[in-house]
Every structure is written in structure tokens, then in C-alpha cells.
C-alpha positions in Angstrom: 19.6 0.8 42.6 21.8 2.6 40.3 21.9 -0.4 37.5 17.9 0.0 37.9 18.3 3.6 36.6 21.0 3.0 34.2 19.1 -0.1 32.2 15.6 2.1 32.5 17.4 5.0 31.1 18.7 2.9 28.3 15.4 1.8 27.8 14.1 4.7 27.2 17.1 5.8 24.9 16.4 2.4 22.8 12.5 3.3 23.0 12.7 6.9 21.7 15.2 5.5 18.8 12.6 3.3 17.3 10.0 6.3 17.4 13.0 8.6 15.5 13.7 5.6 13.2 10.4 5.2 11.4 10.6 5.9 7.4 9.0 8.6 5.8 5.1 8.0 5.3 4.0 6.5 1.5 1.5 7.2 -0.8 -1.6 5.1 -0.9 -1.3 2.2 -3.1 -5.3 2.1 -3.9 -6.9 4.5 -6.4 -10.8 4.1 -5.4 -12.5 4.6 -2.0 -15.8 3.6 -0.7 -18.1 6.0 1.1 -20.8 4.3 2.7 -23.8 6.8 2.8 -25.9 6.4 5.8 -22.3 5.7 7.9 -19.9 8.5 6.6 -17.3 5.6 6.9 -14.8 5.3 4.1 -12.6 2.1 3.0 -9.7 3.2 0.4 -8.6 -0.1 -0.2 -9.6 -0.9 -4.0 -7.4 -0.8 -7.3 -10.4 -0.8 -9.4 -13.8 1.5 -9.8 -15.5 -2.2 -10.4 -14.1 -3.4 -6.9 -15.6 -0.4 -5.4 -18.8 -0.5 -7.0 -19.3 -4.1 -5.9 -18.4 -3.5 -2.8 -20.9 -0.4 -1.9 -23.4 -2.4 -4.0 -25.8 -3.5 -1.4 -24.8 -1.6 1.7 -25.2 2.2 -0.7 -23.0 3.9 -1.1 -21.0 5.7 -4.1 -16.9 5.4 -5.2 -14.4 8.0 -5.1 -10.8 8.8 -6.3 -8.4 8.6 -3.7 -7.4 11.7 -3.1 -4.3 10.3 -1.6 -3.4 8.1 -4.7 0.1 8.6 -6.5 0.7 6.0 -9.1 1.3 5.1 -12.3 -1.7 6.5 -14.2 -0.2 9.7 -14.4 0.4 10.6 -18.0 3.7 12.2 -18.9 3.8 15.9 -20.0 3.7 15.8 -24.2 6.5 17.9 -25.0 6.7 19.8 -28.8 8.5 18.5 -31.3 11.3 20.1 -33.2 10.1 21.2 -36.5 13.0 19.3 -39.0 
């Protein structure tokens, strides 16, 4: 009885480990999302507007930035020059 208790306590030890473990979240890899009109249901899973479009071409719908996108298209800040 008391090696029951002992390996379902370190059960739950190892269980609530895993849980503490996971990584920090991440961004979402995929700039565009569909939102189907007559649904409400939206898919974020395209790189390109053209994907998107294709996509909510025959079911309707229209293409949105992810607002959940961090990527490379941001452009670094211009900084002044030094006049010389």
C-alpha cells in the first residue's frame, strides 16, 4: 500500500513537471488569415496575401493581417546621418 502511494505521488510530481516545463509561447509564423464570411471561422496559416485569396476564393470570404505576426518584414528605424 504504501509503494502504491509513493509511485502515485511521484507520478504526479513527474506530471506537474512537464506542465512547469513547457517553453515560452512563439509568435505566429504566418502573416495572412482567412475569415470565412457566412462562418466567422478564421485559418492564419498563409505566408502570402495570394495564398489567402485563393483560398477564400470560392467559399467568400476576405484576407487579413495577422495580427499575431512578428517577422521579418519589419523595416528598421532610419536613423539621421551625421552631417560631415
Amino acid at each position: 500500500m504504501c509503494k502504491v502511494v509513493i509511485c502515485l505521488a511521484a507520478a504526479a510530481g513527474l506530471a506537474a513537471s512537464f506542465v512547469v516545463s513547457i517553453g515560452t509561447a512563439t509568435a505566429d509564423p504566418y502573416k495572412w488569415c482567412a475569415v470565412y464570411g457566412s462562418f466567422g471561422a478564421t485559418n492564419c496559416g498563409f505566408i502570402t496575401i495570394e495564398q489567402c485569396r485563393a483560398t477564400v476564393y470560392g467559399a467568400g470570404g476576405s484576407c487579413v493581417p495577422n495580427q499575431f505576426y512578428i517577422g521579418p518584414d519589419r523595416r528598421p528605424v532610419k536613423r539621421a546621418r551625421k552631417p560631415t
